[in-house]
PAZAPA-4460 file (N, C-alpha, C; in steps of 0.05 Angstrom, whole numbers, plus 32768, in hexadecimal, padded with zeros to 4 digits):
% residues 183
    n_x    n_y    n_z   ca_x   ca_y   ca_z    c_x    c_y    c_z   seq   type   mol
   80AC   7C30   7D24   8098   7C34   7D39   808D   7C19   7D41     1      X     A
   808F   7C1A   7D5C   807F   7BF6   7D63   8067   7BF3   7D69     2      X     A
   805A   7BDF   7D6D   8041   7BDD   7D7E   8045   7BE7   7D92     3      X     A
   8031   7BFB   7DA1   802E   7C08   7DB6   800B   7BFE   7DB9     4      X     A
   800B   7C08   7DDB   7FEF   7BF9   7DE1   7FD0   7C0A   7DD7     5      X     A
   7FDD   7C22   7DCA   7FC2   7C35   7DC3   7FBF   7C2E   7D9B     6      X     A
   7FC9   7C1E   7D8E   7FCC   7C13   7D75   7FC0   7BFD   7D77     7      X     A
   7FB7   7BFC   7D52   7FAA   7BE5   7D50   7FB6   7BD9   7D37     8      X     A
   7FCA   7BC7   7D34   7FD2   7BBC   7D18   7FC6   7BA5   7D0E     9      X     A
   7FC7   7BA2   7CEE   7FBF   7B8D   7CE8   7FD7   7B76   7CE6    10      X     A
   7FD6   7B5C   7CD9   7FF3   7B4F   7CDB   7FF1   7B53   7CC3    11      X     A
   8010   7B51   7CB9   8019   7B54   7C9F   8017   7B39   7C96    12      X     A
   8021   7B36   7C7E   8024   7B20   7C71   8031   7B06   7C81    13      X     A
   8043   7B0F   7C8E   8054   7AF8   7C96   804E   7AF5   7CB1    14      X     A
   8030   7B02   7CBC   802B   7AF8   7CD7   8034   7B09   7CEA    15      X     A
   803D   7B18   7CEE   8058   7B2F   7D08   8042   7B42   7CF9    16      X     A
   8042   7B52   7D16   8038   7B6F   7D19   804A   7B83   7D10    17      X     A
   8040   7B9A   7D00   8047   7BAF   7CFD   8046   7BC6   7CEB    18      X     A
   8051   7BD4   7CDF   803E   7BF1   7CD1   804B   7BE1   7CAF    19      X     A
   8063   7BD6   7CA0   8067   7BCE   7C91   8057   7BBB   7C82    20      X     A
   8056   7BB8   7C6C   804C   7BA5   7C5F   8031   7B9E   7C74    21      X     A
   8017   7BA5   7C7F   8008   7BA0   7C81   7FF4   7B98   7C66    22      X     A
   7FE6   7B84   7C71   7FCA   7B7A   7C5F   7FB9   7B94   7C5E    23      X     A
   7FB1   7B9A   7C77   7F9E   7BAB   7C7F   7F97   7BB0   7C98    24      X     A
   7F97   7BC9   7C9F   7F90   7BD1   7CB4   7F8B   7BF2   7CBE    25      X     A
   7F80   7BF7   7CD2   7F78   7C0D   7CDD   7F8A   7C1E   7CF2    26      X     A
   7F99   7C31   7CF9   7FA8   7C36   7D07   7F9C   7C47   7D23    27      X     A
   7F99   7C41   7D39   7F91   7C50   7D4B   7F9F   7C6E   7D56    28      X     A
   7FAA   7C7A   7D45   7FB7   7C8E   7D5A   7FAC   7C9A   7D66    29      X     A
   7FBD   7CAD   7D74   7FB3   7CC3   7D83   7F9C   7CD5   7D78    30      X     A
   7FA2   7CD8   7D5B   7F85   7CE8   7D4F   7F74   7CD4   7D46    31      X     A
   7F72   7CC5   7D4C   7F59   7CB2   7D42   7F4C   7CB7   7D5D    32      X     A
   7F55   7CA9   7D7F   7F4F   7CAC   7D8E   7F45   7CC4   7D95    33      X     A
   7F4D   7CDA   7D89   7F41   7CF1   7D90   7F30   7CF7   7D86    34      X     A
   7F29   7CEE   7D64   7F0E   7CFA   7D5C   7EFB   7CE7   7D67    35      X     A
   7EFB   7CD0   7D78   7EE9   7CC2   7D89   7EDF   7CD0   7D97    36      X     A
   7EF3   7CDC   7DA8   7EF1   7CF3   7DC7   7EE0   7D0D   7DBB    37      X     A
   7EEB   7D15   7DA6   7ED1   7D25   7D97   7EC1   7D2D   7D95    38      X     A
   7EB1   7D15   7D81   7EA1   7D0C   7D7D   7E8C   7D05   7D96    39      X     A
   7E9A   7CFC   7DAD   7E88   7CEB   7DBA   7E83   7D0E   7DCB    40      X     A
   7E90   7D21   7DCF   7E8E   7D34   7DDF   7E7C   7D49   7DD2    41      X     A
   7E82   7D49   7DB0   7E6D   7D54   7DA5   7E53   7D4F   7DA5    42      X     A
   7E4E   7D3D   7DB1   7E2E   7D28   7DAC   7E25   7D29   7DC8    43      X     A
   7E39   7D2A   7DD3   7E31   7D31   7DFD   7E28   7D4B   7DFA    44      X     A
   7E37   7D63   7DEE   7E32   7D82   7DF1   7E16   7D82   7DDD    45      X     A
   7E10   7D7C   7DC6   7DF5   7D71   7DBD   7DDD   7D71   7DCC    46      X     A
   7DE6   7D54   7DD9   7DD2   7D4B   7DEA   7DCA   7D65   7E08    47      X     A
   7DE5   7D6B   7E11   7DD7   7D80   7E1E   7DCD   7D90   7E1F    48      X     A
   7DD4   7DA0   7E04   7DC9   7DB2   7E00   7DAA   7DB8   7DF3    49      X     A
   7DA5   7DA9   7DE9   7D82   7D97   7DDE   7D75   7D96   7DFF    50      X     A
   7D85   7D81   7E11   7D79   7D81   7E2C   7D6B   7DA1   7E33    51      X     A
   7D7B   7DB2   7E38   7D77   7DCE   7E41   7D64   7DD6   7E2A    52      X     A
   7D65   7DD0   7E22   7D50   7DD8   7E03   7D37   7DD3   7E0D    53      X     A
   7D34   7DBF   7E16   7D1A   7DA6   7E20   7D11   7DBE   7E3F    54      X     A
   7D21   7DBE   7E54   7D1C   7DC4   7E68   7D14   7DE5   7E63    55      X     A
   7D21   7DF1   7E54   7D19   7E0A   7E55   7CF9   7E13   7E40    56      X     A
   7CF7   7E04   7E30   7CD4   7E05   7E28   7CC0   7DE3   7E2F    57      X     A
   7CB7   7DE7   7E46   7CAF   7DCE   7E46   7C95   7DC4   7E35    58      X     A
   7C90   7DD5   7E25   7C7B   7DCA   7E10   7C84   7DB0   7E02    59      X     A
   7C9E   7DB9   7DF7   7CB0   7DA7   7DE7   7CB0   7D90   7DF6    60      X     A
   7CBE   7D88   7E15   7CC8   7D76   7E21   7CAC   7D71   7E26    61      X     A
   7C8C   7D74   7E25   7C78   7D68   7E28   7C7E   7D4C   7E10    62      X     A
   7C85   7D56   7DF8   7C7D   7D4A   7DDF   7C9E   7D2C   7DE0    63      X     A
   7CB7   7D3D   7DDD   7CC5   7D29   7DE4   7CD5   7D2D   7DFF    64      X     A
   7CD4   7D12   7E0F   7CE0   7D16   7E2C   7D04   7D19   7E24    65      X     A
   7D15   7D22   7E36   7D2F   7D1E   7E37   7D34   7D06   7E30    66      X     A
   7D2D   7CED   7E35   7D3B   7CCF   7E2B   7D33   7CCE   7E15    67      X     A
   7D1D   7CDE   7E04   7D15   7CD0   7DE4   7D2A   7CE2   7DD8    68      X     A
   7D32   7CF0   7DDA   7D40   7D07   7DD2   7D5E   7CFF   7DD3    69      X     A
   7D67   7CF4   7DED   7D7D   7CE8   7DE7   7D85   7CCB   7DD5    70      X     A
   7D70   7CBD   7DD2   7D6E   7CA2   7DCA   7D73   7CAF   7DA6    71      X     A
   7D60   7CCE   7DA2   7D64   7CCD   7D85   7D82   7CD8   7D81    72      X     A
   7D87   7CE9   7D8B   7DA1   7CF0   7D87   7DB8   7CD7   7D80    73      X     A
   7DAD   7CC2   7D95   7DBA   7CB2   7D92   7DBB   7C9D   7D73    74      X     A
   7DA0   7C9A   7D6E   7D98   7C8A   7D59   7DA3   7CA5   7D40    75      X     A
   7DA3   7CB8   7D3A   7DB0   7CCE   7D2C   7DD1   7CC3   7D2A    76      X     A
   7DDF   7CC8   7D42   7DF8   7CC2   7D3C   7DFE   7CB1   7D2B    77      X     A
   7DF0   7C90   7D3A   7DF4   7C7C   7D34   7DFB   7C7B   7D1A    78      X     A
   7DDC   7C86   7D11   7DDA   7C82   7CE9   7DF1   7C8D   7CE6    79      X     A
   7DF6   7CAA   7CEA   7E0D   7CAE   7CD8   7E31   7CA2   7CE2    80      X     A
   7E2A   7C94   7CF4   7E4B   7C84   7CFA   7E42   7C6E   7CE2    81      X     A
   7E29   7C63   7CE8   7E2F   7C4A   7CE3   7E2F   7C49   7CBA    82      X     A
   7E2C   7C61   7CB2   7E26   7C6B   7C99   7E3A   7C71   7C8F    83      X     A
   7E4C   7C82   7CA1   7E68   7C87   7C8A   7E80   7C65   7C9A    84      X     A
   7E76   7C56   7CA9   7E8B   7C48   7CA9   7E88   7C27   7C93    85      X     A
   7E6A   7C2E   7C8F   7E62   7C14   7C81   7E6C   7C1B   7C61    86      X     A
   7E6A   7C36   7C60   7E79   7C45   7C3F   7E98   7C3D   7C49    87      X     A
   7EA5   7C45   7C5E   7EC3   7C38   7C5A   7EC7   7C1E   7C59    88      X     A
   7EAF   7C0F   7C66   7EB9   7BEC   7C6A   7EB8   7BE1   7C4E    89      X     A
   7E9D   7BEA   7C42   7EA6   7BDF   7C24   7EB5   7BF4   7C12    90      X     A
   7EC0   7BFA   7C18   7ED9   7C07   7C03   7EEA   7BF4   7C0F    91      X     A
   7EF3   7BE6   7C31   7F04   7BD6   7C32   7F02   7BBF   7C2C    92      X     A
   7EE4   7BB5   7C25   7EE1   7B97   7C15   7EE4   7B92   7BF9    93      X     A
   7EE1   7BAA   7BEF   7EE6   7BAD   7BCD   7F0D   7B9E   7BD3    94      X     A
   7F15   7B9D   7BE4   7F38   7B9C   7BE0   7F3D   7B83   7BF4    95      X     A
   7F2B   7B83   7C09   7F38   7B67   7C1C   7F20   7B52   7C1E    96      X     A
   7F22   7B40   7C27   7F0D   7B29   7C31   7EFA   7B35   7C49    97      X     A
   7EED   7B24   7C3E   7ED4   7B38   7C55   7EDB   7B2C   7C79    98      X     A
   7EEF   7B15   7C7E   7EEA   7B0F   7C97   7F04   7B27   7CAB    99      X     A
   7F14   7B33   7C9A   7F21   7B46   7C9E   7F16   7B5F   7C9F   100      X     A
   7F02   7B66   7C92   7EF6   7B80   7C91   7EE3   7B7B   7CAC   101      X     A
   7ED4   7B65   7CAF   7EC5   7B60   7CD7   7ED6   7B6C   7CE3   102      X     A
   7EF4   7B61   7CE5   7EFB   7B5E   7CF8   7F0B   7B81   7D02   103      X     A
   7F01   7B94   7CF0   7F09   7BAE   7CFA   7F0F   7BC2   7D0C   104      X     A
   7F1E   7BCB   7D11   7F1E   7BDD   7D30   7EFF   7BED   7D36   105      X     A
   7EF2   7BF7   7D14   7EE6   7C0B   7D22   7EC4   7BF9   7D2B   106      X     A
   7EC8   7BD6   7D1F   7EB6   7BC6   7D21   7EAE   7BC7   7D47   107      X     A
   7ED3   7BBD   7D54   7ED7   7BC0   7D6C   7ECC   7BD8   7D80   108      X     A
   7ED5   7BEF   7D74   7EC7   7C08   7D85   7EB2   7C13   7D7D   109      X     A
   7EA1   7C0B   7D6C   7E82   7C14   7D65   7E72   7BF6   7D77   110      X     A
   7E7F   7BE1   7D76   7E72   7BC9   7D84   7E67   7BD8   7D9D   111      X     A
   7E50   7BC1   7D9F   7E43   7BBE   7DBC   7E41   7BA1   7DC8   112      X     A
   7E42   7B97   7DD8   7E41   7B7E   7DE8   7E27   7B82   7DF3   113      X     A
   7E17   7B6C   7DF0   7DFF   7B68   7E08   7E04   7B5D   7E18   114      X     A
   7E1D   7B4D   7E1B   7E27   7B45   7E3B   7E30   7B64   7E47   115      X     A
   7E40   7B72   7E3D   7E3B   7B8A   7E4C   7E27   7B9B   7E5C   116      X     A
   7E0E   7B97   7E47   7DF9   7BAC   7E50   7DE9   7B95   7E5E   117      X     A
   7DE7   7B7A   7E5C   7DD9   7B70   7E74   7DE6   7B6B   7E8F   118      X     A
   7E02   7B68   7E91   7E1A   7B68   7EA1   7E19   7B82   7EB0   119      X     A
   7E22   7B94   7E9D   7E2F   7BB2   7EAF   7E1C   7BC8   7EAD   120      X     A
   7E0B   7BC9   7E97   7DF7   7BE3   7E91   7DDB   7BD9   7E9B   121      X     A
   7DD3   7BC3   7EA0   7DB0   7BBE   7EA4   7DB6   7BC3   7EBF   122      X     A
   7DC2   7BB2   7ED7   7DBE   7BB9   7EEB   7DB6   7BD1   7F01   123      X     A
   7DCD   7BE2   7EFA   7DD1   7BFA   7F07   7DB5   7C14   7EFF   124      X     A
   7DB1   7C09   7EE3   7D8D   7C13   7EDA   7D72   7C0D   7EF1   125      X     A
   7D75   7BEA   7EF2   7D63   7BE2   7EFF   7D69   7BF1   7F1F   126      X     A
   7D79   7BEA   7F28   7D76   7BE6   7F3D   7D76   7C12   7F46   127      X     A
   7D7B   7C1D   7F38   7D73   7C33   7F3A   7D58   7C3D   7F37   128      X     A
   7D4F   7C30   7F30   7D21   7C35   7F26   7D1E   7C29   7F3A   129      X     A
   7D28   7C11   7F42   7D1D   7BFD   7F5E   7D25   7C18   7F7B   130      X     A
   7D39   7C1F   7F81   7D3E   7C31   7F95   7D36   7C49   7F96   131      X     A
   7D2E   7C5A   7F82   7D1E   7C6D   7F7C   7D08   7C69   7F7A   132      X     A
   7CF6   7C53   7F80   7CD4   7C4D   7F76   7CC9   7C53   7F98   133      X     A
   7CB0   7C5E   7F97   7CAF   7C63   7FA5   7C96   7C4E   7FB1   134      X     A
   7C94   7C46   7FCF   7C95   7C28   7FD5   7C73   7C26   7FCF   135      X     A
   7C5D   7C40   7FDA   7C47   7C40   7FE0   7C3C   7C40   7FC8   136      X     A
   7C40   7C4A   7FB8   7C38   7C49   7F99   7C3F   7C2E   7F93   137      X     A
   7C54   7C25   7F92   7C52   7C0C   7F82   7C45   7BF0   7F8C   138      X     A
   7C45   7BF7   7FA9   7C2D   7BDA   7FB4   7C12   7BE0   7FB1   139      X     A
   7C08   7C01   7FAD   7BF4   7C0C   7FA9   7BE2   7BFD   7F86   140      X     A
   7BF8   7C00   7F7F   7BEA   7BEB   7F61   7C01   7BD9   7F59   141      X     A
   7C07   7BCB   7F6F   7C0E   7BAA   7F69   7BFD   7B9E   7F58   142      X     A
   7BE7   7B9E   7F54   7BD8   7B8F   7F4C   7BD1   7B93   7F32   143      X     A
   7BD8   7BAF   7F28   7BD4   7BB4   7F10   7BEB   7BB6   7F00   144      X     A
   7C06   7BB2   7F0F   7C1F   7BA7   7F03   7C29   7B91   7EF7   145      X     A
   7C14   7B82   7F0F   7C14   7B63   7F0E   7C07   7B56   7EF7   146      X     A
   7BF4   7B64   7EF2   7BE3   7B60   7ED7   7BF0   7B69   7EC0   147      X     A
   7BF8   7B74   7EBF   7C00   7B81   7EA2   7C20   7B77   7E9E   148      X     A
   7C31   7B67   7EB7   7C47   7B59   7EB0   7C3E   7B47   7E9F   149      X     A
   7C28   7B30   7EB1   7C1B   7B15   7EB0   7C12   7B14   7E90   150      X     A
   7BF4   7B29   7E8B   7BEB   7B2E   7E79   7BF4   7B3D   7E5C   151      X     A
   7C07   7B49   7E60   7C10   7B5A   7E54   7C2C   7B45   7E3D   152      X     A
   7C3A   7B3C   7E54   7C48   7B28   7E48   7C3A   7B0E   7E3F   153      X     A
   7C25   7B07   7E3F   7C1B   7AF4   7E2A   7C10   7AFA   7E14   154      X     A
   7C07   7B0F   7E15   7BFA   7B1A   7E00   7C16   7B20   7DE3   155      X     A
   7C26   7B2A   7DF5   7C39   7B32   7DE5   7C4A   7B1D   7DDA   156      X     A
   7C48   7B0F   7DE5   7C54   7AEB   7DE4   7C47   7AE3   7DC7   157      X     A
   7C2F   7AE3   7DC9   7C16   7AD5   7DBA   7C18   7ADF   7D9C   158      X     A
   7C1A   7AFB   7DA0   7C1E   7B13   7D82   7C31   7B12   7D84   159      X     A
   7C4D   7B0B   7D8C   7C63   7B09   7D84   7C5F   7AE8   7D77   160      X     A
   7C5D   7AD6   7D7C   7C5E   7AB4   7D6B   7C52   7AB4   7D5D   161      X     A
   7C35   7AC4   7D54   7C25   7AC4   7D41   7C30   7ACE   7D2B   162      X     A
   7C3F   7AEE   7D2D   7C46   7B00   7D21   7C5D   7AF0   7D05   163      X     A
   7C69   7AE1   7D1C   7C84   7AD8   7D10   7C77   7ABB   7CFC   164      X     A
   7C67   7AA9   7D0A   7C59   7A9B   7CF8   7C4A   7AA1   7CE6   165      X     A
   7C48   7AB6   7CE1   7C2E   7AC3   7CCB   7C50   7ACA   7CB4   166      X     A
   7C60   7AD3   7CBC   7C70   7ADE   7CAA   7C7F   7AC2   7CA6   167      X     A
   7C84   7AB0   7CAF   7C96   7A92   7CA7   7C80   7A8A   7C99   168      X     A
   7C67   7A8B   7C9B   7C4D   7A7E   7C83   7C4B   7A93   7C6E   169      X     A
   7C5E   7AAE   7C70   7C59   7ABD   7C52   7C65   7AB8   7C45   170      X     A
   7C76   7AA7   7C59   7C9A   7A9E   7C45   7CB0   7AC0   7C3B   171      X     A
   7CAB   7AC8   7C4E   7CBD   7AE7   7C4E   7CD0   7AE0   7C6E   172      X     A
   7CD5   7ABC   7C6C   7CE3   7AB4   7C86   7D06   7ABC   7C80   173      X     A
   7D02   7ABD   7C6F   7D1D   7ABE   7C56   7D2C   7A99   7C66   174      X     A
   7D23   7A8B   7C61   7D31   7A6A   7C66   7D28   7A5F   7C84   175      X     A
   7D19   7A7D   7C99   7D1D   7A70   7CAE   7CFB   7A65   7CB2   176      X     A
   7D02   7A48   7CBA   7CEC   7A35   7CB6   7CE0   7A2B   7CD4   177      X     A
   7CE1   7A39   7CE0   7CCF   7A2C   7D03   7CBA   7A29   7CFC   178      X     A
   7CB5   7A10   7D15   7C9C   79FC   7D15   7C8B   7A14   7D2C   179      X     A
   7C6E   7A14   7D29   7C5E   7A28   7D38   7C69   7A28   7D54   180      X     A
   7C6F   7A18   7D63   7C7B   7A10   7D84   7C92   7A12   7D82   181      X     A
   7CA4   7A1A   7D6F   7CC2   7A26   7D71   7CC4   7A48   7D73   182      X     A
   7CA7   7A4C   7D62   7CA5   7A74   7D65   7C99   7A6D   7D89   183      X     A
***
């Protein structure tokens, strides 16, 4: 069987790709790809169905809105992907070097890029709250936006450098040593 473009091999010993004498590696088939498709469809039908949950007693959706609700589902999954794969990664470090166990397929498809999400996912966010805002309201308290950018972000500035210098002076920096004007 050869490399095909839906596989993922590791190199063998002698460098050349393929299913023989591998070091180690992960195989992508068709059912791997599928329990992705799954999984990710089981966690969509989830999510919608919790949604309709929300909309049909709105006491509930008082307490959590649709987005907290998705965000936990989400933080739910997460733990348990990231729970049974961190149990397989070290079962695969007990046997290989650890810069081979990084470099994993399922490292690749659980990844996230923040060039992504500030690239391809922040935009289309923003600029959807910007075209949906509605114009008279928001010049209506410009001024109290303006304040709480201005003010809001120094404050938060201030208790964020302090915060971090109070904990580099408990020495719980674990080695990391900034001068007060570097926090």
């Amino acid at each position: 069987m050869g490399v095909n473009e839906y596989s993922y091999y590791a190199e063998d010993v002698n460098g050349e790709h393929g299913e023989e004498e591998q070091e180690w590696g992960w195989t992508l088939s068709q059912e791997g790809v599928s329990a992705y498709f799954v999984a990710f469809l089981s966690l969509f039908a989830v999510t919608l169905t919790l949604s309709k949950y929300l909309h049909q007693y709105p006491d509930v959706g008082k307490i959590l809105p649709e987005a907290g609700l998705t965000i936990l589902i989400g933080m739910f999954a997460g733990y348990f992907i990231d729970l049974r794969y961190s149990i397989q990664e070290d079962d695969l470090a007990k046997n290989y070097e650890d810069d081979e166990v990084e470099d994993s397929a399922i490292t690749h498809l659980l990844g996230f890029s923040p060039t992504v999400f500030f690239i391809a996912l922040l935009p289309p966010i923003v600029f959807n709250s910007g075209y949906h805002l509605k114009r008279s309201l928001f010049f209506r308290h410009l001024t109290a936006i303006a304040l709480y950018a201005v003010v809001g972000t120094t404050i938060a500035t201030i208790v964020t450098g302090c915060s971090l210098y109070a904990v580099v002076s408990l020495g719980w920096g674990g080695g990391f040593e900034p001068s007060f004007t570097e926090l």
